[in-house]
C-alpha positions as CSV (number, residue, x, y, z in Angstrom):
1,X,130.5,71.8,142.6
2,X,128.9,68.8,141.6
3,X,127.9,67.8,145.0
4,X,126.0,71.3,145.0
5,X,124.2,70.3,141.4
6,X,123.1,67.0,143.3
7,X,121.5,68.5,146.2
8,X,119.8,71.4,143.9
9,X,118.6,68.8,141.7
10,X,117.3,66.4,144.8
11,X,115.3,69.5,145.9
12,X,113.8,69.8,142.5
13,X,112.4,66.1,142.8
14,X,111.2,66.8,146.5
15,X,109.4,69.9,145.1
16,X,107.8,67.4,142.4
17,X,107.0,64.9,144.6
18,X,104.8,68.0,146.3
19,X,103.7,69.7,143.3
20,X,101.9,65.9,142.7
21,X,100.1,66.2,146.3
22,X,99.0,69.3,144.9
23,X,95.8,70.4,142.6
24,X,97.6,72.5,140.3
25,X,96.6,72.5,136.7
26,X,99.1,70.9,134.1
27,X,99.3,74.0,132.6
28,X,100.3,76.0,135.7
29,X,104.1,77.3,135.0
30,X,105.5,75.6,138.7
31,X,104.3,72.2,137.2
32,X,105.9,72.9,133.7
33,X,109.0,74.1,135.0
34,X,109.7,71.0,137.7
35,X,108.0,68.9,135.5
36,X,110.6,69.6,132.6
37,X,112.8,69.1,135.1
38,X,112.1,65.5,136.3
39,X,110.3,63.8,133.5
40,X,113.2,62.8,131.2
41,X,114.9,61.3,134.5
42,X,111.8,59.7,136.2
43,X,110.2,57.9,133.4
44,X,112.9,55.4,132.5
45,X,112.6,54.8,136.2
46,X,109.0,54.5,136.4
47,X,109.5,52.1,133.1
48,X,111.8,49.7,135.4
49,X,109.9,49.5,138.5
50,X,107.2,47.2,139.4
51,X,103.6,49.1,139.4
52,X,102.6,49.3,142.9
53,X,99.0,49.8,143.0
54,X,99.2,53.5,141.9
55,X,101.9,54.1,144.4
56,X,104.6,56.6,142.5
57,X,108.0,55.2,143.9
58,X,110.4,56.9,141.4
59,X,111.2,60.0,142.9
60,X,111.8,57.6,146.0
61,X,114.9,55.6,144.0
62,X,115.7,59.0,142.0
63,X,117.0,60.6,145.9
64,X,118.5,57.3,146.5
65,X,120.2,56.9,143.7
66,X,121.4,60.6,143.6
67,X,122.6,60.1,147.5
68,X,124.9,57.4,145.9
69,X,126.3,59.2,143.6
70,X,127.5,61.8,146.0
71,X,128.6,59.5,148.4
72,X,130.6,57.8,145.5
73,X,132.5,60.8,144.6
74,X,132.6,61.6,148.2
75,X,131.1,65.3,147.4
């Protein structure tokens, strides 16, 4: 079950890392919805890493930290 959670919500950040590549508006409902989403996980991230020249490289430790977690609790 929670394995299932993990890989749902890993989907969720790969869909916002390509909602960012994306010219949607902020306003646009698929941008509030995965941005709800991701945004109270990503930003203590994004506070913690090392700014790298506009290079975005929480969603990156985000899937590699959820990876560890399911392989952790062996899901």
């Amino acid at each position: 079950m929670l394995g299932t959670i993990l890989d749902l919500y890993s989907l969720v950040i790969v869909g916002a890392v390509i909602v960012s590549w994306t010219e949607l508006p902020p306003n646009h409902p698929v941008v509030q919805l995965v941005s709800t989403l991701t945004e109270p996980v990503l930003r203590p991230i994004r506070n913690v890493l090392p700014s790298m020249g506009g290079l975005d490289l929480s969603p990156m430790a985000l899937l590699i930290g959820l990876q560890f977690l399911r392989r952790l609790f062996m899901l």
